[in-house]
Structure formats: structure tokens, C-alpha cells
N, C-alpha and C positions, 0 to 999 in steps of 0.2 A: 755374316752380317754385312747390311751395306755400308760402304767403304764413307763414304759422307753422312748418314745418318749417327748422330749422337747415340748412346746408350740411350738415354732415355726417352729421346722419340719413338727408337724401338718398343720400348716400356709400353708407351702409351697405342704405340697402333699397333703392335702384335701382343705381345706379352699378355696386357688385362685383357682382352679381349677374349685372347686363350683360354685364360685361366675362366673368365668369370663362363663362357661357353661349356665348359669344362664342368665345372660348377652346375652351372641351370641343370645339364644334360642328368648328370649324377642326383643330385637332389629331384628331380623327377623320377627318372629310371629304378635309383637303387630305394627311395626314400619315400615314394607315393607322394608327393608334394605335386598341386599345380600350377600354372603358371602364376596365378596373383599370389600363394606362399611362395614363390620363389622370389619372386621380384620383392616382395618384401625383405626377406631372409638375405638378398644380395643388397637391397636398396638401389634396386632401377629399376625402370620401370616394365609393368605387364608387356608391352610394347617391344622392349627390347629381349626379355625373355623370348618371346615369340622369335624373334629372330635367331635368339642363339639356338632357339630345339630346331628350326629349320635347316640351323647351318649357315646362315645368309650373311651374319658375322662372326666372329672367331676362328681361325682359322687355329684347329686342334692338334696339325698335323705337326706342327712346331714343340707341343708338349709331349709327343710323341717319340722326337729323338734324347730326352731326356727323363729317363723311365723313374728316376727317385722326385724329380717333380713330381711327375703324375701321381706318385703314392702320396706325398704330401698334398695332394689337391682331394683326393682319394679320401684320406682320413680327414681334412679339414671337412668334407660336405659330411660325412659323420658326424663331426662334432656342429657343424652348423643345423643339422638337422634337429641335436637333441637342444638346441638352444645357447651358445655358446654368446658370451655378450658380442656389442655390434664392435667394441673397442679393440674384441678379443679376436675377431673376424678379419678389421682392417690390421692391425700388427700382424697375423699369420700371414695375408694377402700380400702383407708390403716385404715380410721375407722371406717369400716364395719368388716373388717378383727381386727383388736381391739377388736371390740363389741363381735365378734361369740368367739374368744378366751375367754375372760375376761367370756362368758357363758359358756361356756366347761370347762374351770376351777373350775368355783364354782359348775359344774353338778359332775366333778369325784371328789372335797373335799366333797362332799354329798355322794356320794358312799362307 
């Protein structure tokens, strides 16, 4: 983690990005959804789905070294797919986003 960035700046320019990329890719992939249900199902918009199926934001490769994230992003686009409320969406998102923090931190107090 960078030595001057805040946890939660991380949050905000790697972490959701991750996640929500993570997300689009799965709810399309695993889920038949296109990109206007996803962008709804996330709440952003077609425009920025677009970007996550391309890759051009999100950088996934972060959710990657932490494989019980992924499974929890994994079952969340499950549950987002069969309709999970939006309340129930953001509280799962916010402690996903928790968890990868709280393991990024103890990964750079180890360095």
C-alpha cells in the first residue's frame, strides 16, 4: 500500500473500482445480464459498465491477491442477480470494502 495514501483513498481509486469491475464482468459472464441491467443492478451508469467489461477501469488484479474477497464478490453478483435489495447491495459492498482494507493494512504493517 502507498506509504502516503490514506486507507480510504485507496478505498475509493482502487478498492470500488475493483469490486464494482469485478461485479459488471460476473453479472454479465456468469448471469446473462447486459450492460444497461448491470448498470442498473450496480447504480452507475451504462457508460461506466462499458468501461469495466473493457478493462479500462478497475484494475481486478488487486482482488486477485485476496482469493476469499473474490468469493465474496463471487456470491454477492449471485445474490445481486436474483434481486437482492439496493440497501442490501451497499452494506455487502461497504464490508467487502472493510475486509480488503483491514487486509491491506495488516499486508503494508508486515512490510
Amino acid at each position: 500500500m502507498d506509504a502516503l495514501k490514506q486507507p480510504c483513498e485507496m478505498t475509493v481509486m482502487q478498492v470500488l473500482p475493483a469490486i464494482r469491475s469485478t461485479l459488471a464482468r460476473l453479472l454479465m459472464s456468469d448471469h446473462g445480464m447486459n450492460q444497461t441491467q448491470v448498470s442498473r443492478v450496480l447504480g452507475i451508469t451504462q457508460a461506466a459498465v462499458s468501461y469495466y467489461s473493457k478493462e479500462k477501469r478497475g484494475d481486478e488484479s488487486l482482488l486477485k491477491r485476496y482469493p476469499q474477497v473474490g468469493e465474496a464478490i463471487t456470491k454477492l453478483s449471485g445474490d445481486m442477480a436474483n434481486g437482492i435489495s439496493p440497501k442490501e447491495r451497499q452494506k455487502r459492498i461497504c464490508q467487502i470494502c472493510r475486509n480488503l482494507q483491514n487486509m491491506m493494512l495488516e499486508e503494508s504493517v508486515k512490510e
